[in-house]
N, C-alpha and C positions, 0 to 999 in steps of 0.2 A: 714461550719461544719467540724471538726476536728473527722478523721478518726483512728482507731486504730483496725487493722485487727486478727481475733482470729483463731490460730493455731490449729485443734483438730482433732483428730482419729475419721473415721469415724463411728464407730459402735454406736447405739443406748443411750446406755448410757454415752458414749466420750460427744455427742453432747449435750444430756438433760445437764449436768454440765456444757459445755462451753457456754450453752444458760440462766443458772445462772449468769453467767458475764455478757454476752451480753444485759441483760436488765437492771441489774446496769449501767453500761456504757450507755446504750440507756436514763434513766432517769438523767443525769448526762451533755445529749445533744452529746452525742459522737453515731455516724454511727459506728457499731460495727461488720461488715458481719463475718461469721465464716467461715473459710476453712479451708475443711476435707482431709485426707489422710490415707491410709490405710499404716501402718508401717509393716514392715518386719516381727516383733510381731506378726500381726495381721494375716501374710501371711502363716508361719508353723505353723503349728496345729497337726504336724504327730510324734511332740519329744517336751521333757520335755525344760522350758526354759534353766534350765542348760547345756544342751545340746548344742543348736544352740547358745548362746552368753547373757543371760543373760534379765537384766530386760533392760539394758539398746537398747535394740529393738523394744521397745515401743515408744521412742521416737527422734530414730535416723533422719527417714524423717523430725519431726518436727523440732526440731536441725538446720536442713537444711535448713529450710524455714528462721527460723527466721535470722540465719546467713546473707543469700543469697537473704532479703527484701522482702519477697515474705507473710509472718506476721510479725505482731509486738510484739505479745506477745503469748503464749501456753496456755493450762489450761492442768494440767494435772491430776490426784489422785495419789497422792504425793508418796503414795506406790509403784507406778511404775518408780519412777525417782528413779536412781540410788544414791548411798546415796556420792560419789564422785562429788563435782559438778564444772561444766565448768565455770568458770568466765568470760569468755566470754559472757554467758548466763545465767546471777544470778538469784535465784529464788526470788521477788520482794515481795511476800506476802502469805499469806495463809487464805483459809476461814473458817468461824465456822464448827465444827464440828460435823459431822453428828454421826449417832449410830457406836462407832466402831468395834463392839461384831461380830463375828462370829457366822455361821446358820446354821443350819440342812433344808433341802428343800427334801419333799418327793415329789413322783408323784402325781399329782391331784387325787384325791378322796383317798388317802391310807390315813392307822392312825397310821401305825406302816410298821417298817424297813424289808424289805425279805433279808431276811440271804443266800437264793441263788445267789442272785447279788451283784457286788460290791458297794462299795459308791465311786461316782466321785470326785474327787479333784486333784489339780494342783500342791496346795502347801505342799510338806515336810512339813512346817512348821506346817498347821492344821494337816496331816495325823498321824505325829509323837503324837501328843496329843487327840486324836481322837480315837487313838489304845487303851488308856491308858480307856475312855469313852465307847469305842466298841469292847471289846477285843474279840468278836467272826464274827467279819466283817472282810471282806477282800476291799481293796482298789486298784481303778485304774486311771490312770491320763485322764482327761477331758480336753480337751480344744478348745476356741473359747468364742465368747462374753458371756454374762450372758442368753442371748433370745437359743442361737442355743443350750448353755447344756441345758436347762430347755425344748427344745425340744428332746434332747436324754434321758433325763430323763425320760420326759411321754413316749415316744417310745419304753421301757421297756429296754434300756440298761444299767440302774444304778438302786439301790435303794431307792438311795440319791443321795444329792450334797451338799459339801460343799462348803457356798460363806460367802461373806461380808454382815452384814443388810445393809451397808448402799448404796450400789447396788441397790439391791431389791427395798430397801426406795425410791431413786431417780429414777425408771422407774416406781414405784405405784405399784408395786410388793413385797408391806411388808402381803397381805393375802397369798403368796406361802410359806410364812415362817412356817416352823412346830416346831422350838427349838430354842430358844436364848440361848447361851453359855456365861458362864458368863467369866468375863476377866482373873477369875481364872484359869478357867475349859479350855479356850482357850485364852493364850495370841493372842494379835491381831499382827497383821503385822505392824513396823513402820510408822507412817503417814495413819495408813488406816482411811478412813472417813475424811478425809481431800483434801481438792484439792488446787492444791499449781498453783500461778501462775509465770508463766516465762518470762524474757524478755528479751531483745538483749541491752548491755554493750552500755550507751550512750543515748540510747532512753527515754523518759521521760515521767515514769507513776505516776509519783504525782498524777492524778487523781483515779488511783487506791486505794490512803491510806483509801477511805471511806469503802470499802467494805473488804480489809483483817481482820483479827482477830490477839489481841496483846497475849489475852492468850495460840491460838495456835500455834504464833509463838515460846514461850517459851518450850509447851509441845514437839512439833516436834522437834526442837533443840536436845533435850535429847535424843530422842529415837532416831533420825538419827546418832547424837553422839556415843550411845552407838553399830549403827549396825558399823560404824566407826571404835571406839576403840577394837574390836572382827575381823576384818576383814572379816565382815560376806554381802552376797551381795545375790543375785536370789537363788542360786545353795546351801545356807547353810539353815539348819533351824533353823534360831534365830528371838524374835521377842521382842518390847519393846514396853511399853504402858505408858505413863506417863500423870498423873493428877495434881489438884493445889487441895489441901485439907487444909483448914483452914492454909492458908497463905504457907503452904510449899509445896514443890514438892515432888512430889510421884512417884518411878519406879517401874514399877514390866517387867520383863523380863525373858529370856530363852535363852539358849546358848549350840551350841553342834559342837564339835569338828569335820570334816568331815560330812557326809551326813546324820550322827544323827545313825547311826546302835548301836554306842557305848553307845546310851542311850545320856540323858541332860539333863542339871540342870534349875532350876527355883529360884527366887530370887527378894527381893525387897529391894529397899535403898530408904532415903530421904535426903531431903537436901534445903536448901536456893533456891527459887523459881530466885535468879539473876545468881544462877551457873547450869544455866542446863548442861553444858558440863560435869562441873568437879562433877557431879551426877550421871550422865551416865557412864564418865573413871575409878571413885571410884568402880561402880558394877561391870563393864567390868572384869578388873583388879582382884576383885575378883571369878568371873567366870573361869578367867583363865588358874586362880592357880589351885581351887578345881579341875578344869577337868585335867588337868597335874599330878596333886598329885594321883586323881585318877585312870588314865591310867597308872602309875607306878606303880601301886600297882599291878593292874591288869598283867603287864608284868613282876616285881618279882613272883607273883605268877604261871604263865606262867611257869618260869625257875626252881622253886621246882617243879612242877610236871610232868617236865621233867626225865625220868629214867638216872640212870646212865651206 
């Protein structure tokens, strides 16, 4: 029996998702063991990811393994792979897609938000668009798996927490949900709800083509594209969500200069469902400019109300 060893973070929900593969694999006739590690991500809890080095600390140990034989392939939620990718280590498929809408999660038994405490979150990205939803909340960064906030949550230190549904969804944790945000109200994170898998340059997962998804290789394309063409990565808040509506491609996204203090724009383009790059560069591009054209205005303005 033909063996193919799966690469995953130890935390709760790392493993639920990599034990998605493992039983495809497993019906398919392949020994499929998972091996867990706890990533350097996983290890500081006490600073923002931008801080310590980014998203790509999620899957540095992994990285490792699969280099140095020790797996054959990763699983990871595609939102945490850095949008620069190692060719060494190409990302081989992607699976269907889970809910990708962002969530509101109160503490068990409440029905409504206490304004004395903060709402937890990690990501600039929701917090910045969350402000605009809860302009009389204040916000504090959370972090650690999806189980340990949901336990600082009921412990009365937040009021809220902002997560991913599709989180929640895959540990059976869609009744913690109090609010689905719609993709307007919160763009979602590139790739979120997706988990993308990995493999090591040379090795050979053709038996993987049953289980990846063609439509979400297309949508992700874009919207990794478009975090790409912005030069936006852990530390910026930008975010892209792309659809297939009635034959074409659909982006809708956000983009913001530095760490978002300056404000940020939002945006949608379409396009030809076989060009998802040059869908994603076309919006990019025009993001760019608005926020530039922008910011100089703001800095002429600056200079007249300067005295002489």
């Amino acid at each position: 029996m033909r063996t193919i060893r799966i690469g995953s973070r130890e935390s709760r929900l790392a493993v639920v998702q990599s034990e998605l593969v493992q039983r495809y694999l497993q019906e398919q006739g392949i020994d499929a063991p998972i091996i867990t590690m706890k990533t350097t991500g996983d290890k500081i809890l006490d600073r923002t990811l931008d801080q310590v080095g980014g998203k790509g600390l999620f899957v540095k140990e992994l990285d490792a393994a699969l280099l140095d034989g020790r797996s054959d392939i990763s699983v990871h939620s595609l939102k945490d792979v850095p949008a620069e990718e190692n060719p060494r280590l190409p990302l081989i498929g992607y699976s269907d897609r889970e809910d990708p809408r962002d969530v509101l999660v109160l503490p068990e038994g409440e029905t409504k938000l206490n304004e004395k405490l903060p709402i937890g979150c990690s990501s600039r990205r929701r917090v910045l668009q969350a402000q605009k939803l809860y302009p009389q909340m204040g916000f504090r960064c959370v972090r650690g798996n999806v189980l340990t906030r949901l336990k600082q949550l009921d412990g009365g230190e937040y009021s809220a927490l902002l997560l991913a549904s599709a989180g929640l969804k895959r540990l059976g944790l869609a009744d913690r949900i109090s609010r689905y945000f719609t993709t307007e109200e919160s763009i979602p994170c590139a790739g979120q709800g997706v988990l993308s898998l990995q493999g090591r340059k040379g090795f050979d997962c053709a038996i993987l083509n049953g289980y990846v998804n063609k439509e979400s290789e297309i949508v992700v394309k874009c919207e990794r594209s478009f975090i790409r063409a912005v030069g936006g990565e852990c530390s910026s808040p930008v975010a892209a969500h792309a659809v297939i509506q009635e034959g074409e491609l659909f982006l809708r996204a956000m983009y913001s200069k530095g760490t978002g203090e300056m404000g940020y724009v939002t945006g949608e383009r379409k396009g030809p469902v076989h060009e998802p790059s040059g869908v994603a560069k076309a919006l990019a591009q025009q993001f760019m400019e608005q926020v530039e054209q922008e910011m100089g205005r703001k800095e002429r303005g600056s200079i007249k109300e300067k005295p002489a």
